[in-house]
C-alpha positions as a printed NumPy array, in Angstrom:
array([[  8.675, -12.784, -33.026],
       [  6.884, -12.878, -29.542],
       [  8.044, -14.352, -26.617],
       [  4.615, -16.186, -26.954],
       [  5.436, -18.049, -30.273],
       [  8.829, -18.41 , -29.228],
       [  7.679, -20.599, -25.931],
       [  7.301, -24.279, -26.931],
       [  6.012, -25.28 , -23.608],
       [  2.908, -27.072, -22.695],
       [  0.668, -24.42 , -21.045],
       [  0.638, -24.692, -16.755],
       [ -2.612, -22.627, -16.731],
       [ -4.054, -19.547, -17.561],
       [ -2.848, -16.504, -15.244],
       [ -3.944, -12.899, -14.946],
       [ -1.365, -10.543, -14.67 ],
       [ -2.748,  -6.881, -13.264],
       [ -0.24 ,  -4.815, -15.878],
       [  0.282,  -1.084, -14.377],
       [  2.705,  -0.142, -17.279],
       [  5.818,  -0.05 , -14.985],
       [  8.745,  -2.631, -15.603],
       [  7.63 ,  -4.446, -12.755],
       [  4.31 ,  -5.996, -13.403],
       [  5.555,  -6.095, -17.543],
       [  8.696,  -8.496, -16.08 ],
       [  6.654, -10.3  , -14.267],
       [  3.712, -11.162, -17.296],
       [  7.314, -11.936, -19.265],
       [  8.425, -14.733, -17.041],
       [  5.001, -16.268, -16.306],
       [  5.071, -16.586, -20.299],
       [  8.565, -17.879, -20.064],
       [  7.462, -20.665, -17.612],
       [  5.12 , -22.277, -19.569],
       [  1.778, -20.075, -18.511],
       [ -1.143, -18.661, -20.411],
       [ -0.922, -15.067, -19.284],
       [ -3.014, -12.837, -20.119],
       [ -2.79 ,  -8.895, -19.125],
       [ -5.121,  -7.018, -16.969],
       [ -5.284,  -3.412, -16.02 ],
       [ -7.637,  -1.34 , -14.691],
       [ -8.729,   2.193, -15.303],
       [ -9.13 ,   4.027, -12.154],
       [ -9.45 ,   8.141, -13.866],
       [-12.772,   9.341, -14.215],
       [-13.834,  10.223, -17.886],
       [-12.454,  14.02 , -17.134],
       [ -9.51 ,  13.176, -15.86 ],
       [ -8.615,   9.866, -18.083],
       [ -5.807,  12.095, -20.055],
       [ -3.895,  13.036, -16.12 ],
       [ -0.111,  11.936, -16.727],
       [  2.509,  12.295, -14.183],
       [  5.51 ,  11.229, -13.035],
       [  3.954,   9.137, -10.335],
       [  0.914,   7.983, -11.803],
       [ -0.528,   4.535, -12.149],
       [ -2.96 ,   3.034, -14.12 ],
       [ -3.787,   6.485, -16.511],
       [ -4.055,   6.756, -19.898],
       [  0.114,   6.92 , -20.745],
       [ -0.055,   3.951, -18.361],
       [ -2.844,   1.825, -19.966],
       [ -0.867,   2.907, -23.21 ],
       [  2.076,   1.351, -22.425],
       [  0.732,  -1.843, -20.842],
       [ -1.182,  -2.26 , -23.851],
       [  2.271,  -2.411, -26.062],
       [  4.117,  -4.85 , -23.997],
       [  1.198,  -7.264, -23.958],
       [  1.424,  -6.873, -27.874],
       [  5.088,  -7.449, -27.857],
       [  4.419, -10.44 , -25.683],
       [  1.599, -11.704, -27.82 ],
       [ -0.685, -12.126, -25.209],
       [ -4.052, -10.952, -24.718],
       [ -4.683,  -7.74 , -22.75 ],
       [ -8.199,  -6.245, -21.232],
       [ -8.522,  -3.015, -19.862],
       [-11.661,  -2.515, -17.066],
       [-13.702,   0.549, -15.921],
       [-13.302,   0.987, -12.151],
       [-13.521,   4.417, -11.597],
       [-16.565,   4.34 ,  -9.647],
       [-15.575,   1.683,  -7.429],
       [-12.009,   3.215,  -7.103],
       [-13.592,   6.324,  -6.257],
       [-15.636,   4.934,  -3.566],
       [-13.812,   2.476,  -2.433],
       [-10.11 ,   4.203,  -2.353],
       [-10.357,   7.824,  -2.575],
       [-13.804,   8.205,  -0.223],
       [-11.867,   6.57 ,   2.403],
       [ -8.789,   8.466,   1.856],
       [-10.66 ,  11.81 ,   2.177],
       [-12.847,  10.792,   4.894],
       [ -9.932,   9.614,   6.629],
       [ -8.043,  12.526,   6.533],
       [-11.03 ,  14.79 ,   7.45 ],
       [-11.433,  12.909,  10.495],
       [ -7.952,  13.544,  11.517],
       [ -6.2  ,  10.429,  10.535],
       [ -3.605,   9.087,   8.397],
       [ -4.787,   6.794,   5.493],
       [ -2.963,   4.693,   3.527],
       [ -4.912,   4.005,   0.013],
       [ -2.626,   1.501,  -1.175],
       [ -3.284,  -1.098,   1.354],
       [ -6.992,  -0.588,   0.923],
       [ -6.18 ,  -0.363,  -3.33 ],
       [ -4.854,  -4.126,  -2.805],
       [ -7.202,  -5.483,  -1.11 ],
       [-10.622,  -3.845,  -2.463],
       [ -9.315,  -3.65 ,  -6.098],
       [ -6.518,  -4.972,  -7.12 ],
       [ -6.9  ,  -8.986,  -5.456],
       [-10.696,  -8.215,  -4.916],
       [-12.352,  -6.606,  -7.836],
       [ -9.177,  -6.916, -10.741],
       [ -9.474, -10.762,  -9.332],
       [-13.187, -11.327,  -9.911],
       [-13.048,  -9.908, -13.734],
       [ -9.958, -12.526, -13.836],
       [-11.832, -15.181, -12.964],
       [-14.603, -14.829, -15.487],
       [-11.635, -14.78 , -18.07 ],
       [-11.109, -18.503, -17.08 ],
       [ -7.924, -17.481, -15.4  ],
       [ -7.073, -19.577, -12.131],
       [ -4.352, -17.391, -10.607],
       [ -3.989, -13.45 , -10.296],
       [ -0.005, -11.994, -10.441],
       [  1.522,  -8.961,  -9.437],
       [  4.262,  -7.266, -10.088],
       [  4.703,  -6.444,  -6.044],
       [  8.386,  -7.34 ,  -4.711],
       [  7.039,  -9.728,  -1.612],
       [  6.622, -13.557,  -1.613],
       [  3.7  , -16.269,  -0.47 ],
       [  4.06 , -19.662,   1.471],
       [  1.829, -22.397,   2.777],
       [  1.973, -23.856,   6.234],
       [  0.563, -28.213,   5.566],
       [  0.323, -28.352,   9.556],
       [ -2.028, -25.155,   9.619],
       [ -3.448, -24.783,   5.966],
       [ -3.124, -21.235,   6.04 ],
       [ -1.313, -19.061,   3.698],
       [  1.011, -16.128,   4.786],
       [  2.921, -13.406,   3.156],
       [  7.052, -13.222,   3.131],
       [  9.33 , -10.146,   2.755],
       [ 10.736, -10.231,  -0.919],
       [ 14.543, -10.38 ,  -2.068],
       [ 14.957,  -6.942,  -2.224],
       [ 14.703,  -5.315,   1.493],
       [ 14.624,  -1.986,   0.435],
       [ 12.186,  -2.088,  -2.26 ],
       [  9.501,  -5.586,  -0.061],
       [  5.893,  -4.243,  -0.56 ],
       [  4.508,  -7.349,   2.073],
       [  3.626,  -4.138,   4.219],
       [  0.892,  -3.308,   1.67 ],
       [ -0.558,  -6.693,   1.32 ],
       [ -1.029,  -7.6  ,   5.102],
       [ -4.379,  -7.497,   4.71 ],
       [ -5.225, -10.125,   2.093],
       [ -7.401, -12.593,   3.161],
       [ -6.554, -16.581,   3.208],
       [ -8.318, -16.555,  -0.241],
       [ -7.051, -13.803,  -1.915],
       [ -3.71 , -14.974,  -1.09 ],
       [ -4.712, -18.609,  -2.69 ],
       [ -4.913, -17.109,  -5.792],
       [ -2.125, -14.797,  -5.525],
       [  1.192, -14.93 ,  -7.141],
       [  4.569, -12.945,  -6.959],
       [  6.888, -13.918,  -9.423],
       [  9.616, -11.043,  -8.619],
       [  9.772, -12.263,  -4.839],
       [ 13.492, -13.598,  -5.82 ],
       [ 14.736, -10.004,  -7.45 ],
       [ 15.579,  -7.076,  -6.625],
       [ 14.604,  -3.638,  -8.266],
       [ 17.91 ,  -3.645,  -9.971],
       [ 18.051,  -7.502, -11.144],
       [ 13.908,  -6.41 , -12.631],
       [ 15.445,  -3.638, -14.624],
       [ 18.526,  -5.53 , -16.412],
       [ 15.763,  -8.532, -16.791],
       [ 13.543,  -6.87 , -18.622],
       [ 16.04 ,  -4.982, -20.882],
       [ 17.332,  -8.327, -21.433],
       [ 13.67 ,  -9.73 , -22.827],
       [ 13.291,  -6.102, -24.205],
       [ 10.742,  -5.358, -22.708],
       [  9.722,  -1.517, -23.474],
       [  8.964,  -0.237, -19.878],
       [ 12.726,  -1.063, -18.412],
       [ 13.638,   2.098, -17.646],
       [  9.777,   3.479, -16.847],
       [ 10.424,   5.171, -13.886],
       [  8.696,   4.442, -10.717],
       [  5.584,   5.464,  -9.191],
       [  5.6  ,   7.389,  -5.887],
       [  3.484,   8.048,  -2.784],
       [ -0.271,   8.914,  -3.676],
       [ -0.559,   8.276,  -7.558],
       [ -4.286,   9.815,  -8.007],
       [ -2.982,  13.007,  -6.358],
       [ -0.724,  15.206,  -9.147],
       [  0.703,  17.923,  -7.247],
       [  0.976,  15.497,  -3.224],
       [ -1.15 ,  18.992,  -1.817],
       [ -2.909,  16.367,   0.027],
       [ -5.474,  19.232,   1.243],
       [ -6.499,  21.439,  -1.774],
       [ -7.173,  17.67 ,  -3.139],
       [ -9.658,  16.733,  -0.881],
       [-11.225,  20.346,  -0.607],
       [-11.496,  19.518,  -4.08 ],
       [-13.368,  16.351,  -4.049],
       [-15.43 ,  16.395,  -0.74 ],
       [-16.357,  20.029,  -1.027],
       [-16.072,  20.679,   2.328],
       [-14.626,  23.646,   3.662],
       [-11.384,  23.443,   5.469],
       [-11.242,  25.477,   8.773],
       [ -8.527,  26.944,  10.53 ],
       [ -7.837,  26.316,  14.161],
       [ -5.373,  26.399,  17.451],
       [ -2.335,  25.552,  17.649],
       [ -1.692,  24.218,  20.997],
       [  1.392,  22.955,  23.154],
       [  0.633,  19.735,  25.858],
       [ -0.468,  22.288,  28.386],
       [ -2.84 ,  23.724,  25.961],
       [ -1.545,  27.15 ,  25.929],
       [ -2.347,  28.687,  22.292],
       [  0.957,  28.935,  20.272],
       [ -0.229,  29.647,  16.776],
       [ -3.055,  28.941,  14.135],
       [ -2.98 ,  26.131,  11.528],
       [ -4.493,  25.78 ,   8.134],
       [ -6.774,  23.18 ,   8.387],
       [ -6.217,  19.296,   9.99 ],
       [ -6.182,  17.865,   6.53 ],
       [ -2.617,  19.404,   5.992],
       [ -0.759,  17.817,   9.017],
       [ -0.093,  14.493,  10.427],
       [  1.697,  13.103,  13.479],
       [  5.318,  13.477,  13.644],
       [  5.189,  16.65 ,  10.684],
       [  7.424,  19.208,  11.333],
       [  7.562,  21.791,   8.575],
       [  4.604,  24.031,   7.779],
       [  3.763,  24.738,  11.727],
       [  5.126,  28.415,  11.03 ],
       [  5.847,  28.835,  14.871],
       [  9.074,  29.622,  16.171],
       [ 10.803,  27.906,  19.255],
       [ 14.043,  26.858,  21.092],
       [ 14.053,  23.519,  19.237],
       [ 12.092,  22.131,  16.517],
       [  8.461,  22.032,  17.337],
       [  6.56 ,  18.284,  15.767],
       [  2.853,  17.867,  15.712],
       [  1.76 ,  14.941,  18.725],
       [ -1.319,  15.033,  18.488],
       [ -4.36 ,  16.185,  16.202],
       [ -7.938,  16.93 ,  18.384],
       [-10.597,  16.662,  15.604],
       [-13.59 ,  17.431,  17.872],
       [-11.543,  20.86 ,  19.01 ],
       [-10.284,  21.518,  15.33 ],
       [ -7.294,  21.939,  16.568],
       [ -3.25 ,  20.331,  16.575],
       [ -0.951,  19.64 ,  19.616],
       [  2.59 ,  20.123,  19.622],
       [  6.002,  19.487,  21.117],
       [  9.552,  18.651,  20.9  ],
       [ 11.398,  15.705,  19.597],
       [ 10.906,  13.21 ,  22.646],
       [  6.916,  13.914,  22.097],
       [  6.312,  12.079,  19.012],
       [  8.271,   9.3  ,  20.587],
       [  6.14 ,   6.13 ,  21.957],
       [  6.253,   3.066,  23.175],
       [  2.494,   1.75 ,  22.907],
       [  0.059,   1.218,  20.458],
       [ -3.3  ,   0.013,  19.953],
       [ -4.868,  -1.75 ,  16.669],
       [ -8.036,  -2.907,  15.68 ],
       [ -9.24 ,  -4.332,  12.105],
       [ -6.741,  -6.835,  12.37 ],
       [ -6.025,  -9.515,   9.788],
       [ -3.698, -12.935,  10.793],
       [ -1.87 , -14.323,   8.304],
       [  0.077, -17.775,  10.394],
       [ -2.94 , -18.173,  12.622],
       [ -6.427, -17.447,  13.391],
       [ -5.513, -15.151,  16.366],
       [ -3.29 , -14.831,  19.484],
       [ -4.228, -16.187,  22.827],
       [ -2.455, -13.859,  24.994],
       [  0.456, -12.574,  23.701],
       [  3.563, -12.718,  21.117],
       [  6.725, -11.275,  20.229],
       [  7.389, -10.362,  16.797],
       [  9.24 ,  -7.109,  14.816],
       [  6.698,  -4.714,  13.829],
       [  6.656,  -1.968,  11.212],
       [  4.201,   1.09 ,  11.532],
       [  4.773,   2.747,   7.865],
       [  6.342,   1.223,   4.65 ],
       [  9.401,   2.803,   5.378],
       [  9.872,   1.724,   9.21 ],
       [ 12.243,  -0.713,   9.761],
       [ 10.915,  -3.261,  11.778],
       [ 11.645,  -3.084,  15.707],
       [ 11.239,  -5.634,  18.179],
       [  7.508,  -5.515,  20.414],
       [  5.447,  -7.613,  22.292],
       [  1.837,  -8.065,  20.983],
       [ -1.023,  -8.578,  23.483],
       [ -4.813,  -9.309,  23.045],
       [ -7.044,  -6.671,  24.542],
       [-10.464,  -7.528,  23.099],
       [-11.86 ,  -9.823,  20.46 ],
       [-10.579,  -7.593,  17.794],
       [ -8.297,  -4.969,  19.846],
       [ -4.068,  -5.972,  20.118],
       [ -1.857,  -3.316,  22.033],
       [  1.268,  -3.656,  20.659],
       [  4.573,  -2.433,  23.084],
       [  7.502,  -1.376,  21.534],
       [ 11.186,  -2.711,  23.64 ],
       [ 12.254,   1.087,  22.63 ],
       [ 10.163,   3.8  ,  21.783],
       [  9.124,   4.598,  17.838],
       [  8.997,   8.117,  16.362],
       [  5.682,   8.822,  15.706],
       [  3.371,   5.925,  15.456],
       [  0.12 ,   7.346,  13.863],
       [ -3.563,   6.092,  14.19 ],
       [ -4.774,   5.436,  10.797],
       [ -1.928,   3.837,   9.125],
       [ -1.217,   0.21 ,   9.405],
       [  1.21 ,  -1.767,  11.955],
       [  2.26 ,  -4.926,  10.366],
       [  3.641,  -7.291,  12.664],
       [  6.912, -10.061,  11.413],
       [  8.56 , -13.352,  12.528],
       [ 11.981, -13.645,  10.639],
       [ 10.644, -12.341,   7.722],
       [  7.253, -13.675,   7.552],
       [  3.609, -11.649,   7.611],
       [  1.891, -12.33 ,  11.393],
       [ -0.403, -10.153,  10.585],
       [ -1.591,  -6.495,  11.368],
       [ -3.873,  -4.471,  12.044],
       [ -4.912,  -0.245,  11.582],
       [ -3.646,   1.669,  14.477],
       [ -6.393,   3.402,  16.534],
       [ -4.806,   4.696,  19.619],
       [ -1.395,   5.734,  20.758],
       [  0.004,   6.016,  24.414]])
């Protein structure tokens, strides 16, 4: 018997829920059924027709994927849609990863997968289902402020595992529409949860890092899809005396270590990457540490902006824990953000995400470190 026939409730409203086929997103369609909604499952395809078959470890939304989101929607007795994005995930995701990278940056796709597809594109096809609300299986919670009328993100339960990092740049109405029922577990509470309701994917194990890249060789994979050639170039130290030759820029980012193949008295980091020049800076330890940042592309959550300035914990990757800094307005869409201690390597590209006891300011993409 489903979980669907089982519930005797009156229905609260019909409810997308994008289905990856992890435990996560399948836990979180279960209790939305539990609680009285009309769930139905969403996923979408993101493989182009030649590579719809890839299955890895860390893959999402693939064929084995689609597969098994398909069987806990049956076992829930709810029904389940699969949509066609590859295009749009291709030009939308992977175009800007590339380009990013090519440029000498640092992307990260799954901020950009959130917003474009996930609560943008995933969200629209819900809506001409008739369904009023979008849910995710993302450990991170939502509020509403009455005296503002704007929505904001929180940090989940589980501090280890709180994706509010990637969402920071949902807009006031994607987050209207957004919903987070796992913001009160943690990734070990999910697991024994969904065992419990039976749920097949409770032990699936987790995605990781890039999931459209199989083997992480960051490089050979955008050789691969740009077809642009990757040229070597200089290695250089802060004086720009030549030290050594590197493979290409799209194999290093700030703050990498291994695969310089140079040998010093102490452990040489890359500091800096010169994309006009072709060519990588390097130095020790205390290099890749800094105090100041700038960000653009920014994205308020609590307010519409800052006047002048603000103090709040910021985080510069996922996996940053967030330090104290002051935030000041440069420019109608410019914020240098200074650190009370310096951070190990800060790197333009990626996202800074700025907190206040928990809660989503804001944040931004940074552009410039000094």
């Amino acid at each position: 018997m489903t979980l669907q026939k089982k519930s005797s409730r009156r229905k609260r409203g019909r409810i997308a829920v994008a289905m990856s086929g992890g435990v996560d997103s399948s836990l979180a369609a279960a209790l939305l059924l539990k609680r009285g909604y009309e769930v139905i499952g969403v996923t979408f395809r993101m493989w182009p027709k030649e590579e719809c078959g890839a299955s890895f470890g860390r893959a999402c939304c693939n064929l084995e994927a689609v597969t098994r989101a398909r069987a806990v929607a049956g076992d829930l007795g709810i029904p389940y849609y699969v949509f066609d994005f590859s295009e749009e995930f291709k030009a939308k995701v992977i175009d800007y990863f590339c380009e990013e990278y090519m440029r000498g940056l640092t992307p990260n796709p799954c901020v950009i997968c959130n917003e474009k597809i996930k609560f943008g594109l995933l969200y629209e096809k819900a809506l001409a289902l008739d369904a009023s609300l979008i849910a995710t299986g993302h450990y991170a919670d939502k509020g509403f402020n009455k005296r503002t009328g704007r929505f904001f993100l929180k940090a989940g339960r589980d501090t280890e595992k709180d994706q509010s990092y990637f969402l920071f740049s949902l807009s006031q109405e994607q987050l209207r529409y957004a919903m987070f029922p796992l913001s009160d577990y943690t990734k070990a509470s999910v697991r024994a949860a969904a065992k419990k309701f039976k749920i097949k994917t409770h032990d699936t194990v987790s995605s990781q890092d890039i999931c459209f890249i199989r083997d992480l060789d960051y490089a050979e994979y955008i050789k691969k899809k740009t077809g642009v050639a990757i040229k070597k170039g200089d290695i250089v130290n802060k004086e720009g005396k030549v030290l050594g030759t590197h493979k290409g820029i799209p194999y290093y980012t700030i703050g990498q270590r291994r695969g310089l193949g140079l040998g010093h008295s102490e452990p040489l980091y890359v500091t800096g990457i010169e994309r006009s020049q072709n060519r990588l800076i390097v130095g020790v330890k205390r290099d890749v540490l800094k105090k100041s940042l700038f960000a653009h592309r920014l994205n308020w959550m609590t307010r519409n902006d800052i006047d002048e300035q603000l103090r709040v914990k910021a985080k510069i990757r996922y996996n940053h824990k967030a330090q104290s800094a002051t935030v000041s307005r440069v420019g109608p869409d410019l914020v240098r953000v200074d650190f009370d201690l310096p951070q190990e390597a800060p790197t333009p590209g990626q996202a800074v995400v700025f907190y206040d006891k928990g809660t989503v300011v804001g944040g931004g993409w940074i552009k410039e470190v000094v």
